[in-house]
C-alpha positions as CSV (number, residue, x, y, z in Angstrom):
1,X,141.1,96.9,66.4
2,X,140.8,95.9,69.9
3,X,142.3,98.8,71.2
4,X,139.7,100.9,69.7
5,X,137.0,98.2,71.2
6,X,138.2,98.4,74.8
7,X,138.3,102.7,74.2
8,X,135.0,102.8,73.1
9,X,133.3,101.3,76.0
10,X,135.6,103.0,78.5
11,X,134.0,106.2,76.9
12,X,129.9,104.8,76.9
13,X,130.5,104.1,80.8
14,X,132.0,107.5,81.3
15,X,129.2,108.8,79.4
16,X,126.8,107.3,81.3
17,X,127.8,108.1,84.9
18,X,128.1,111.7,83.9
19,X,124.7,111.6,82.7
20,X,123.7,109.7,85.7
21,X,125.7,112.4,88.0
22,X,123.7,115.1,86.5
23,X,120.3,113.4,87.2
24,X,120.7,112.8,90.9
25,X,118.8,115.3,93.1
26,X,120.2,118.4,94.3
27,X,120.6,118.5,98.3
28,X,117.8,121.6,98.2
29,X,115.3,119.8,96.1
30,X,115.5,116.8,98.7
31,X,114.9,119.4,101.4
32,X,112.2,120.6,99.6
33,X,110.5,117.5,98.8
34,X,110.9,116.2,102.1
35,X,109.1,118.7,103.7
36,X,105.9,119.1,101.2
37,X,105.3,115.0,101.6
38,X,105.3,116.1,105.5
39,X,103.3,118.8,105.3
40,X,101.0,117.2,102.8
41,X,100.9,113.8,104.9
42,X,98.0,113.5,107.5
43,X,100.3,112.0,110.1
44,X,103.0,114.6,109.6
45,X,101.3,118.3,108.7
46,X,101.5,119.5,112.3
47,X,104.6,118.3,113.2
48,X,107.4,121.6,113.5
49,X,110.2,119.8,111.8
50,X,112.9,121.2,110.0
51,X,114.8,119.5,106.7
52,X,118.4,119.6,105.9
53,X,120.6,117.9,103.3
54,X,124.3,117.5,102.5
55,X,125.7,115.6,100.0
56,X,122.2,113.1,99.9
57,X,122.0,112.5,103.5
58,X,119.5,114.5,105.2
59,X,119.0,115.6,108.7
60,X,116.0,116.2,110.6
61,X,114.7,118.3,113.8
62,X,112.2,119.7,115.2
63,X,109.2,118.3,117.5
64,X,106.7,116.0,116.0
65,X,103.2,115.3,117.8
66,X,103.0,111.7,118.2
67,X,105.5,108.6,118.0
68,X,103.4,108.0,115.0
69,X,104.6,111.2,113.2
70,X,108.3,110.6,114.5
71,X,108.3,107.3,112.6
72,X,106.4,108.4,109.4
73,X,108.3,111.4,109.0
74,X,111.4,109.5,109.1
75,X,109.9,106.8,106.9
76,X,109.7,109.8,104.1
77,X,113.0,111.3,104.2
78,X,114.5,107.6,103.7
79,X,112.0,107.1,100.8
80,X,113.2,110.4,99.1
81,X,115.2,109.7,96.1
82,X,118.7,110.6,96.2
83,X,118.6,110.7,100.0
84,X,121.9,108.9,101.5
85,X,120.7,108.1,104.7
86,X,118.8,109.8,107.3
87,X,120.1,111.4,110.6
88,X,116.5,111.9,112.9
89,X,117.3,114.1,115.4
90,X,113.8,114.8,116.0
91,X,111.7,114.8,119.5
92,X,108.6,113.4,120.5
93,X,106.7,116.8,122.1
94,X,105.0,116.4,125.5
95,X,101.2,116.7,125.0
96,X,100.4,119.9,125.8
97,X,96.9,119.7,126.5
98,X,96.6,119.8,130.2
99,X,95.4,116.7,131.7
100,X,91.8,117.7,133.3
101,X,92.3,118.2,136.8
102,X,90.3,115.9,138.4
103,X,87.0,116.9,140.0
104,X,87.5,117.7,143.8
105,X,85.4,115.7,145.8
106,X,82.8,117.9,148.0
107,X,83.8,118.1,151.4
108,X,81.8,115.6,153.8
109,X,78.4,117.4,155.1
110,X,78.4,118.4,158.5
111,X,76.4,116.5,160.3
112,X,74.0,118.8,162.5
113,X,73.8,117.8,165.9
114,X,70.8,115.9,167.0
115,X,68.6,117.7,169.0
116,X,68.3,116.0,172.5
117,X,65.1,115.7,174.7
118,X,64.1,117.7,177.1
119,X,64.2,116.8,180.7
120,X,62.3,118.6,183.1
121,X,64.2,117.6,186.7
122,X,62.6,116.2,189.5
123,X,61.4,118.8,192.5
124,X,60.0,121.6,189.7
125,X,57.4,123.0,190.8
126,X,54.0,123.0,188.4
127,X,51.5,125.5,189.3
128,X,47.7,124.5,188.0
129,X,44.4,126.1,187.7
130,X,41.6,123.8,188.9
131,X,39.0,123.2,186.4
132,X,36.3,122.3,189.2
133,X,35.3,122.2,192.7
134,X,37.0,119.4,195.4
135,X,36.5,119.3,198.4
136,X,36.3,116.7,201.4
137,X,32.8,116.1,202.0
138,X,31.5,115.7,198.1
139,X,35.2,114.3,196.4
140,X,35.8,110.4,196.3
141,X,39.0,109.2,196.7
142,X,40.1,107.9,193.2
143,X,38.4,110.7,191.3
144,X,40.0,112.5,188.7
145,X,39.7,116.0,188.1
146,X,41.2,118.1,185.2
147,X,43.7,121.5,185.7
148,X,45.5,123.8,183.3
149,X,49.2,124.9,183.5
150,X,48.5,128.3,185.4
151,X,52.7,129.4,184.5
152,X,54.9,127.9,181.6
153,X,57.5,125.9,182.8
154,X,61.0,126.1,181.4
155,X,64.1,124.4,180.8
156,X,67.7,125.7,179.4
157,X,66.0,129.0,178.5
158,X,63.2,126.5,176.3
159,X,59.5,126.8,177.4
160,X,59.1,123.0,178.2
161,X,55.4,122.9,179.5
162,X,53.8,126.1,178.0
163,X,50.6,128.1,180.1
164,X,47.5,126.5,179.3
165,X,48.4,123.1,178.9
166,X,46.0,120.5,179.9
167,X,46.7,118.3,183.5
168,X,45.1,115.9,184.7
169,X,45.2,114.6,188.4
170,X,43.4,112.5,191.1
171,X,42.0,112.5,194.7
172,X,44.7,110.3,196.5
173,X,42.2,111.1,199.9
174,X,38.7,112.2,200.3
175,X,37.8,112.1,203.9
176,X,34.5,114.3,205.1
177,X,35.0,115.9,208.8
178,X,32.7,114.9,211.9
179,X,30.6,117.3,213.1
180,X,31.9,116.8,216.5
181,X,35.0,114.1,216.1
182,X,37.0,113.2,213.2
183,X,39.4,114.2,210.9
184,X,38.9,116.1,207.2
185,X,41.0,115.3,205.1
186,X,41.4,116.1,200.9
187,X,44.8,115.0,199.4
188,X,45.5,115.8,195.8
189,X,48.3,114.7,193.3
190,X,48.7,115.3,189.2
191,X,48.8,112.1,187.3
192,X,49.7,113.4,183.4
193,X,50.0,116.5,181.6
194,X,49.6,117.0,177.4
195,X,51.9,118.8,175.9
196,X,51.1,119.7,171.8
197,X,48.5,117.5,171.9
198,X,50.6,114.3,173.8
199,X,49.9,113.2,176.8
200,X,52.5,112.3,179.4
201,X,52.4,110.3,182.4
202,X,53.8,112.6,185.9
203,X,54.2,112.1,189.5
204,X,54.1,114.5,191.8
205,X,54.0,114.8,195.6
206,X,50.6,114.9,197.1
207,X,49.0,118.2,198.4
208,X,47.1,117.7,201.9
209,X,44.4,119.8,203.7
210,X,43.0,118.3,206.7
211,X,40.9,119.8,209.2
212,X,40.0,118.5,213.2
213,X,37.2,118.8,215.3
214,X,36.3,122.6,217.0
215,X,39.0,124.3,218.2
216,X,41.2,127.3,217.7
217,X,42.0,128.2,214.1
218,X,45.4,127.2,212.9
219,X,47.8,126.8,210.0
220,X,50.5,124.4,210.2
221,X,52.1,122.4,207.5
222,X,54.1,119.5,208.8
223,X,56.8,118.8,207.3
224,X,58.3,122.2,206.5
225,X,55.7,124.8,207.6
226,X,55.0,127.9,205.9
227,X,59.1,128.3,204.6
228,X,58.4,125.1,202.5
229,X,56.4,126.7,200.4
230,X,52.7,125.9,201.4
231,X,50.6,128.4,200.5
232,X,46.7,128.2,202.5
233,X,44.0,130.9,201.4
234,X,40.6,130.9,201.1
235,X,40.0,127.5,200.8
236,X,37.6,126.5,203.6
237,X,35.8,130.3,202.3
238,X,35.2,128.9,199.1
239,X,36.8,132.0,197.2
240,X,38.4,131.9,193.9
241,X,41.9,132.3,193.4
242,X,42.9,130.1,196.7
243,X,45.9,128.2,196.5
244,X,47.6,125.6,198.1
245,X,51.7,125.4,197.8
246,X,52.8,122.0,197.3
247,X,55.6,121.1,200.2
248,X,59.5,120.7,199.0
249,X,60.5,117.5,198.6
250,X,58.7,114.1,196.4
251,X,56.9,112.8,199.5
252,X,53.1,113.8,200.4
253,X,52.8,117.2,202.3
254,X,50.6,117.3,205.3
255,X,49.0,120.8,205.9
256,X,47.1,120.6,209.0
257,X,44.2,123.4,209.8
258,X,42.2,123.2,212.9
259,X,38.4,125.3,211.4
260,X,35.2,126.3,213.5
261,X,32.3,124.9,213.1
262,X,31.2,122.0,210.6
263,X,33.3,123.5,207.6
264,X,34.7,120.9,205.1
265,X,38.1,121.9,203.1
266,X,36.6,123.5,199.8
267,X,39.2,124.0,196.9
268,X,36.5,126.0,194.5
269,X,37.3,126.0,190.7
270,X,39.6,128.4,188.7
271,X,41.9,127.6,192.4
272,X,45.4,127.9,192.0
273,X,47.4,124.8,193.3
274,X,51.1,124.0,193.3
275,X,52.9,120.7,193.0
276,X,56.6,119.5,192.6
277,X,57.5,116.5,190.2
278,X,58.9,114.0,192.2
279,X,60.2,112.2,189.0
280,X,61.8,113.6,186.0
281,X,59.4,114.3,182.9
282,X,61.0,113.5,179.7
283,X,59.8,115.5,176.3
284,X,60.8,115.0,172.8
285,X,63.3,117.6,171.0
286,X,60.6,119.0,168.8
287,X,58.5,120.1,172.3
């Protein structure tokens, strides 16, 4: 009787883990399973993986996204029933989205040079039409008078001082001549000239005329005669268009002109008179 006991239950345990043998999961349906969790799971579904399974354990390759997927895909395989273990064999794939290059910075703006100032040199000459009469007998010494730029004056190829510009200049010497003795004498020098509507302060050397007693008629110009650039005409005739050339040099030129007669030195208006800066005249860039 216990013989048959003990055969009996030897045969109910074969029974059983035959039946249980013929319910475990076939290697294909793991495979299969495993990948429709992954492509189902949000984590997972892009992932390029590839299932394979012998004997229970399964294998995986491929390229997954993220860490994230790499571990949850794993996480399902291990999960799958009848898998025996889990060989992950799987690798993280670089994020191919290119990192946005980054913005290249504009270049630095050039930086235009500042214009400079324009300096017109000391000993240029400045050639001005008289707006009035002088002259030795009427004039005061200390008077001013008024002149326009008769020629534009330039500087580097720029017109500096244009034609027409408004000068203005005083009588350094108003001395009438004697009828019989003493000395005639009308010096002249520019004080300030407006350029665009600003007025700047000059200096100039003095033009002269004197003019002695009787005597014999004479033109000399001390301090460099005729070559230095003194120009006499007209001017005890009272024409129009006389002009007086201012000497070379800052310092006061002395022409010297011996007249008949009682004349006085008469520069009429509209005259044409010359003078050299004896200082430098600054202007502004926009000039």
């Amino acid at each position: 009787m216990h013989k048959r006991m003990t055969l009996l239950v030897a045969l109910v345990l074969l029974l059983g883990i035959a039946v249980g043998c013929s319910k475990r999961p076939s290697d294909q349906q793991i495979q299969t399973d495993i990948q429709s969790k992954a492509a189902s799971d949000p984590d997972t579904k892009d992932s390029d993986v590839s299932v394979a399974a012998k004997d229970g354990k399964v294998t995986l390759t491929g390229k997954v996204k993220t860490p994230a997927a790499q571990q949850k895909l794993e996480q399902i395989a291990r999960e799958e029933p009848g898998a025996a273990g889990v060989d992950d064999q799987t690798a993280v794939q670089p994020d191919a989205t290119p990192a946005p290059a980054q913005a290249m910075a504009p270049p630095p703006p050039v930086e235009k040079p500042k214009p400079q100032p324009i300096v017109v040199p000391a000993g240029t000459t400045l050639t001005v039409t008289v707006s009035q009469a002088l002259s030795s007998k009427t004039s005061q010494t200390g008077q001013t008078f008024l002149a326009t730029v008769a020629q534009p004056v330039s500087v580097g190829g720029r017109t500096a001082i244009p034609a027409g510009s408004t000068v203005s200049g005083t009588v350094v010497t108003a001395k009438s001549k004697g009828k019989i003795k003493g000395q005639g004498e009308l010096s002249l020098a520019l004080t300030s000239v407006t350029v665009k509507g600003q007025t700047y302060n000059i200096q100039t050397g003095a033009v002269d005329q004197t003019v002695k007693g009787k005597g014999k008629r004479t033109a000399v110009a001390t301090g460099g005669g005729a070559a230095g650039g003194a120009l006499i005409g007209g001017l005890a005739g009272g024409g129009k268009g006389a002009g007086i050339g201012a000497l070379a040099g800052a310092g006061v030129g002395l022409l010297g002109g011996t007249l008949t007669g009682n004349q006085q030195i008469e520069i009429p208006a509209e005259s044409a008179l010359s003078f050299r800066l004896s200082a430098p005249l600054t202007l502004p860039p926009g000039q």
